[in-house]
Backbone as a chain_set.jsonl record, in Angstrom:
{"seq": "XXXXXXXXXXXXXXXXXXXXXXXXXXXXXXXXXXXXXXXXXXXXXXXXXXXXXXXXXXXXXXXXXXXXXXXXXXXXXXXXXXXXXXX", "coords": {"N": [[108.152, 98.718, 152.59], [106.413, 98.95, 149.908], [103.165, 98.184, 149.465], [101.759, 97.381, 147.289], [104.431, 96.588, 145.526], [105.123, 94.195, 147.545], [102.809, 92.636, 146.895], [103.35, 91.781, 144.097], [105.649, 90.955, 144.628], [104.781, 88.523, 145.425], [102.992, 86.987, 144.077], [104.913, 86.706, 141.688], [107.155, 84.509, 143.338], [105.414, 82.642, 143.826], [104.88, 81.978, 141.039], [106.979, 81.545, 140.279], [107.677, 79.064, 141.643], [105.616, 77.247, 140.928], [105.632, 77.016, 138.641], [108.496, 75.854, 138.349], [107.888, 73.41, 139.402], [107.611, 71.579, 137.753], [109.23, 71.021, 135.94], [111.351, 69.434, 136.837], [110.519, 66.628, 136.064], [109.424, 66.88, 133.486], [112.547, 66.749, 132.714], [113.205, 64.554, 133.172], [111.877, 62.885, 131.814], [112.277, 63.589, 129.365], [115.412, 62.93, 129.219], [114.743, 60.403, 129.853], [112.972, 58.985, 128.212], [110.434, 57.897, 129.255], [107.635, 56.778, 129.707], [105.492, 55.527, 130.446], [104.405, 55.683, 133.214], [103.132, 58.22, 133.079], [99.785, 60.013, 133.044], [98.184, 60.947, 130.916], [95.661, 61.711, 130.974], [96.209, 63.704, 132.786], [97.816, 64.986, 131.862], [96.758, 66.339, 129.959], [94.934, 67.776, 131.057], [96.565, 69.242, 132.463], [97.569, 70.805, 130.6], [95.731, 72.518, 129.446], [94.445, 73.573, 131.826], [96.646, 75.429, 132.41], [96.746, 77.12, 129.493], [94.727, 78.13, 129.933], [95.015, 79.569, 132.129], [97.171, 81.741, 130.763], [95.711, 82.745, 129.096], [93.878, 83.756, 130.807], [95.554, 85.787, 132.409], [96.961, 87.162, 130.254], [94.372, 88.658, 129.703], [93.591, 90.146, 131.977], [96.546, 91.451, 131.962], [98.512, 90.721, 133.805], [101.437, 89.901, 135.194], [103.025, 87.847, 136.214], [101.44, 85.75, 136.011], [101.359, 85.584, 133.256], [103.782, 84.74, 132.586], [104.322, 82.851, 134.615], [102.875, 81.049, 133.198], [103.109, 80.85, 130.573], [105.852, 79.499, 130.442], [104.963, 77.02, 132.045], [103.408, 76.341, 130.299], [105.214, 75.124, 127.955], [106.911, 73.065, 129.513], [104.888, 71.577, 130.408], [104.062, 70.755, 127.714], [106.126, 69.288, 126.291], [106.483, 67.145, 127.755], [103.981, 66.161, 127.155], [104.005, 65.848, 124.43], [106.553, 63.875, 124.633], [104.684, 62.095, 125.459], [103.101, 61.076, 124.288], [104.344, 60.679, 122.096], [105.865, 58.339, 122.684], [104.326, 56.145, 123.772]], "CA": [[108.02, 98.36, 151.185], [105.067, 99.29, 149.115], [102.355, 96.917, 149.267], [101.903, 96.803, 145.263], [105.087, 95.303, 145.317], [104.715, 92.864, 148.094], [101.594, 91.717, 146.292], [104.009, 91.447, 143.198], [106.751, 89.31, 144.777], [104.409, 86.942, 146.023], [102.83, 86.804, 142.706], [105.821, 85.875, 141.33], [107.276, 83.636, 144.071], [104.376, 81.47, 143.861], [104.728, 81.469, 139.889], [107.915, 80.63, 139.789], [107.117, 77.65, 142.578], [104.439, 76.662, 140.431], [106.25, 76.777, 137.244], [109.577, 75.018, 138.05], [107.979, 72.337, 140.152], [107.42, 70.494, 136.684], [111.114, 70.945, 135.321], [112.284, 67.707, 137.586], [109.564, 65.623, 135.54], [109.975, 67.371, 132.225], [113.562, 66.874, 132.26], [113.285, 63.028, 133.378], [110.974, 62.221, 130.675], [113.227, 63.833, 127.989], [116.576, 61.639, 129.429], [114.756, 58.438, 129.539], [112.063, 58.691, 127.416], [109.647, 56.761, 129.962], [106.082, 57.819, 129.706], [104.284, 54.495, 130.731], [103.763, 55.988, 134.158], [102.345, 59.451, 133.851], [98.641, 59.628, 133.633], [97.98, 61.589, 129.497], [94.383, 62.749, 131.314], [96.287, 64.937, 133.711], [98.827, 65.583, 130.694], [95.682, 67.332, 129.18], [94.026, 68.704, 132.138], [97.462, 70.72, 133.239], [97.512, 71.628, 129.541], [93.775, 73.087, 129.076], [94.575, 74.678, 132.572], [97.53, 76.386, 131.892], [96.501, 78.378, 128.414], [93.301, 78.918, 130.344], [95.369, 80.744, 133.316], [97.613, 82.339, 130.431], [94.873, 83.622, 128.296], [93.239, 84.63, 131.865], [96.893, 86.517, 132.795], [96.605, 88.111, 129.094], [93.277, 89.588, 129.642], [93.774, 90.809, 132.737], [97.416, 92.124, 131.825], [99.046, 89.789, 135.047], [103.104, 89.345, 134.28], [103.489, 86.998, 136.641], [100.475, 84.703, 135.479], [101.815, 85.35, 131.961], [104.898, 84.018, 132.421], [104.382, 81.471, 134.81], [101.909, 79.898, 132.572], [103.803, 80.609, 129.565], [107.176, 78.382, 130.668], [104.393, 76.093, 132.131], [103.097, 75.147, 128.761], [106.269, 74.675, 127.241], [107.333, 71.818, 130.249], [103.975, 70.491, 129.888], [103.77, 70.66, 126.656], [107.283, 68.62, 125.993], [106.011, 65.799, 128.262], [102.888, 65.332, 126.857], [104.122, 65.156, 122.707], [106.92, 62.663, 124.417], [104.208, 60.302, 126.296], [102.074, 60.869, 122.87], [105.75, 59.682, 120.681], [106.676, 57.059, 123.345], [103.282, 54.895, 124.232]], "C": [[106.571, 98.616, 150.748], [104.085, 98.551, 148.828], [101.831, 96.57, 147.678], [102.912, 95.724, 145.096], [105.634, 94.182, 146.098], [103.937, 91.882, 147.394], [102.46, 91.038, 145.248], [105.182, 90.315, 143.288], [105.896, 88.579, 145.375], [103.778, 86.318, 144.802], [104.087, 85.83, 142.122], [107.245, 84.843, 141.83], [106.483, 82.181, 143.653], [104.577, 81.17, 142.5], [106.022, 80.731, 139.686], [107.997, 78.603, 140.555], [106.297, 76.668, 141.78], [105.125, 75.668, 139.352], [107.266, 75.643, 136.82], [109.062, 73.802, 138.987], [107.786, 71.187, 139.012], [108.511, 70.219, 136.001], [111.161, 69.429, 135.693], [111.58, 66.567, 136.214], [110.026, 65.584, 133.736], [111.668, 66.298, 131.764], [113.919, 65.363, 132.592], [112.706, 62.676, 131.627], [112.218, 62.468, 129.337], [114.401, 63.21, 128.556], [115.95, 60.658, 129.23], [113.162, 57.731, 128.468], [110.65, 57.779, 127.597], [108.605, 57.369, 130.46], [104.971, 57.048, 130.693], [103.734, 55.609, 132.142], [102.902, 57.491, 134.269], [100.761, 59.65, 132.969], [98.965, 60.78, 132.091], [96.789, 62.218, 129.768], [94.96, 63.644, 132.018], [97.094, 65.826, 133.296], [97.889, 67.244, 130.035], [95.183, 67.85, 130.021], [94.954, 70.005, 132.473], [97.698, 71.625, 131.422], [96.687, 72.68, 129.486], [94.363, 74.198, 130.284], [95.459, 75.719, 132.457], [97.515, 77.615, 130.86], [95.386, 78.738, 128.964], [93.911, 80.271, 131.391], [96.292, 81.94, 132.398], [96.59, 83.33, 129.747], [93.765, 84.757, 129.91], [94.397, 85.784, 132.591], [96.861, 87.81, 131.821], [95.864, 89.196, 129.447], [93.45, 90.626, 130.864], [95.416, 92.147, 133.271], [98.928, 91.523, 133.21], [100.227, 89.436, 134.782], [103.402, 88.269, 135.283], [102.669, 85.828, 136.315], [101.058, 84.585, 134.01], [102.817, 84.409, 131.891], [105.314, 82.949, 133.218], [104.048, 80.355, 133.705], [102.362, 79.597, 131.053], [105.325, 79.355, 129.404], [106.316, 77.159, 131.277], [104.302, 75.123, 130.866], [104.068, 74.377, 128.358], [106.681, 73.672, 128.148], [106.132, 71.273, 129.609], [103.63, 69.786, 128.389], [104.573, 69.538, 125.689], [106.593, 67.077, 126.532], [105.21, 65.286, 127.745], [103.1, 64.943, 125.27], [105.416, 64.089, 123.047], [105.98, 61.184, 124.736], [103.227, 60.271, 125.034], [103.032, 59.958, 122.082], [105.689, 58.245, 121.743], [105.556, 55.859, 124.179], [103.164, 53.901, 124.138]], "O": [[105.653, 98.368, 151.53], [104.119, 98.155, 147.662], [101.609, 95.459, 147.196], [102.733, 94.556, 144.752], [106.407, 93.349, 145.626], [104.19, 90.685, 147.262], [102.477, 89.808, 145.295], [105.531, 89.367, 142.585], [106.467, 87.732, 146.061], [104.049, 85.147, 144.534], [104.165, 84.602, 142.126], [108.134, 84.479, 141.06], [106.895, 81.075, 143.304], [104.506, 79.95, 142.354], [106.174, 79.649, 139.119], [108.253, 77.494, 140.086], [106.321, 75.452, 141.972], [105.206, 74.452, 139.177], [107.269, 74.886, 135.849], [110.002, 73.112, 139.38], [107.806, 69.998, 139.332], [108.675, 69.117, 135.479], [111.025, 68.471, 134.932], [112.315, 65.824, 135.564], [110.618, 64.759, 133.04], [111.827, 65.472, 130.866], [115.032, 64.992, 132.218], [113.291, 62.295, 130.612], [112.798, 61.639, 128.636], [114.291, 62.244, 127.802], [116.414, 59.844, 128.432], [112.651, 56.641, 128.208], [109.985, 57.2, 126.738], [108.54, 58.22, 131.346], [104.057, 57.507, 131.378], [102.703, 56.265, 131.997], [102.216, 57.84, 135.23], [100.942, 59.157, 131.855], [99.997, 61.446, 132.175], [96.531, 63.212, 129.089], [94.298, 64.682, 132.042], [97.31, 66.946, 133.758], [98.159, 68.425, 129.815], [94.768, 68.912, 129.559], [94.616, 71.172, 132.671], [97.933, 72.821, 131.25], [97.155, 73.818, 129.488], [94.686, 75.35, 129.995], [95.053, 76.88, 132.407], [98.0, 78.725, 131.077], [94.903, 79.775, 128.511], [93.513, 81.433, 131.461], [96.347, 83.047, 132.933], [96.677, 84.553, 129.862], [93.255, 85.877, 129.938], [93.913, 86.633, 133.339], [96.782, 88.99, 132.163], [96.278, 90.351, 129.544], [93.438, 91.84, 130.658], [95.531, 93.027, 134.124], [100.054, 92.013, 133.295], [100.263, 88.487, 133.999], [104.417, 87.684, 134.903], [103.295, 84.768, 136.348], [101.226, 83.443, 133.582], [102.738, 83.381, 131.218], [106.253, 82.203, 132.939], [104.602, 79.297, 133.409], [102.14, 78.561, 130.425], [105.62, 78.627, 128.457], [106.887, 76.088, 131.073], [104.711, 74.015, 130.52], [103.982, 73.149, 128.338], [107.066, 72.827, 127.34], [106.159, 70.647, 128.549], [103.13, 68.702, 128.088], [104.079, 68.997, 124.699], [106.29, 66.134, 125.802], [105.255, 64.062, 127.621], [102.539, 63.954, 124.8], [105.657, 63.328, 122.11], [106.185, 59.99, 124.52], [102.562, 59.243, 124.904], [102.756, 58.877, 121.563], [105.421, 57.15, 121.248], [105.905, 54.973, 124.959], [102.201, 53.342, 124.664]]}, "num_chains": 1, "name": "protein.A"}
């Protein structure tokens, strides 16, 4: 196999690993609407990081950074405007 696209499935191995390990959480929060416990500084930290790794995916043209970090936001992004509604 062509080591380009070795490099490429591990790329996007690891993104998708990355990506869906926040689903479980995501998809709790939106059933029960129960925020008390998750921490709104690390809400914003995986935020900030995330458009930082997308806009760093962008520049560099990276489809697997793009689109990890793009379906990232959108989990993180759900969790953190419910633990903002539900405090």
């Amino acid at each position: 196999m062509d080591p380009d696209k070795i490099v490429l499935m591990i790329g996007l191995i690891a993104a998708f690993c990355t990506t869906f390990a926040f689903l479980p959480q995501s998809l709790h929060t939106i059933k029960t609407r129960h925020t008390k416990d998750l921490s709104l500084p690390t809400l914003l930290m995986l935020t900030f990081g995330n458009i930082s790794w997308l806009t760093y995916g962008i520049l560099i043209n990276d489809i697997p950074i793009i689109a990890a970090n793009t379906i990232s936001i959108m989990f993180i992004f759900t969790t953190l405007v419910l633990k903002l509604k539900y405090k």
